[in-house]
Structures are given as C-alpha cells and as structure tokens.
C-alpha positions in Angstrom: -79.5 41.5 4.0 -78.2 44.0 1.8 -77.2 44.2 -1.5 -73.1 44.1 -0.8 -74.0 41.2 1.3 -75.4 39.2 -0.9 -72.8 39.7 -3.6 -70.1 38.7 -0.9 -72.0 35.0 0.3 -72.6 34.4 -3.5 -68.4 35.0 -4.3 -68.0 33.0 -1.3 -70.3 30.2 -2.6 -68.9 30.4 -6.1 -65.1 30.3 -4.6 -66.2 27.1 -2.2 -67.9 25.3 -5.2 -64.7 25.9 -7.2 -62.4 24.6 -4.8 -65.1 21.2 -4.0 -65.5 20.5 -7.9 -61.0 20.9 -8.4 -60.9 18.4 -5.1 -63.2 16.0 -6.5 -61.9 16.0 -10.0 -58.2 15.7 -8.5 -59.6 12.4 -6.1 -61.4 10.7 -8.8 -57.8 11.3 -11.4 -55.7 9.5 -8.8 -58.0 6.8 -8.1 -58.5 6.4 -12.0 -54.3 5.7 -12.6 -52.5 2.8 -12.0 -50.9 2.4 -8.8 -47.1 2.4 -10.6 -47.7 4.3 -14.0 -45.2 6.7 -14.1 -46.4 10.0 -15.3 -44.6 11.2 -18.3 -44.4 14.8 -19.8 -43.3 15.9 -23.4 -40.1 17.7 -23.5 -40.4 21.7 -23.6 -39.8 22.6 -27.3 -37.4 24.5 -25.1 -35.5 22.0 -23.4 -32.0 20.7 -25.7 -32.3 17.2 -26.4 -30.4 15.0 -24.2 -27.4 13.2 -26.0 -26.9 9.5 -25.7 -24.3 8.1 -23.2 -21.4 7.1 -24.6 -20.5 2.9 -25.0 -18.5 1.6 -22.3 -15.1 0.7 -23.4 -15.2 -3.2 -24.6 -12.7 -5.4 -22.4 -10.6 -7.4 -23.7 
C-alpha cells in the first residue's frame, strides 16, 4: 500500500469517527431531555422585540 493510499483510508477513518462520535453525542442529548421540555432559544440581538397584544375590549 502506498503512500496516497494510506493517507486516503486514514481521512476516511477520521471522517467515519467524526460522524460515529456527532451520532452518539446527538443519541445520548435526546435521551438525556425530558420527553415534553420545550426547547427554547434566546432572541437574535437581531430580531425586534415582539409588542404585547392589546386588552380585549371589557363588556359591559
């Protein structure tokens, strides 16, 4: 086995560990959370802030 050869099955091994170790981490995160937390993000600095909705009209 050359030497272009082995540089290509060690990218490959690297690449498949990668993508094993992100599965794994992403598999042991949702087994980890609650069943019905909600997941919640901070606002964008970005984003305008969302005004409150207006009363409803009392009845008389």
């Amino acid at each position: 086995m050359n030497t272009s050869n082995k540089l290509l099955m060690g990218l490959l091994v690297t690449v498949l560990l990668f993508i094993t170790v992100m599965l794994v981490t992403v598999r042991v995160n949702v087994k980890e959370r609650e069943p019905n937390k909600e997941i919640v993000t901070p606002p964008s600095p970005d984003t305008p802030a969302v005004p409150d909705a207006p009363a409803p009209p009392a009845v008389e």
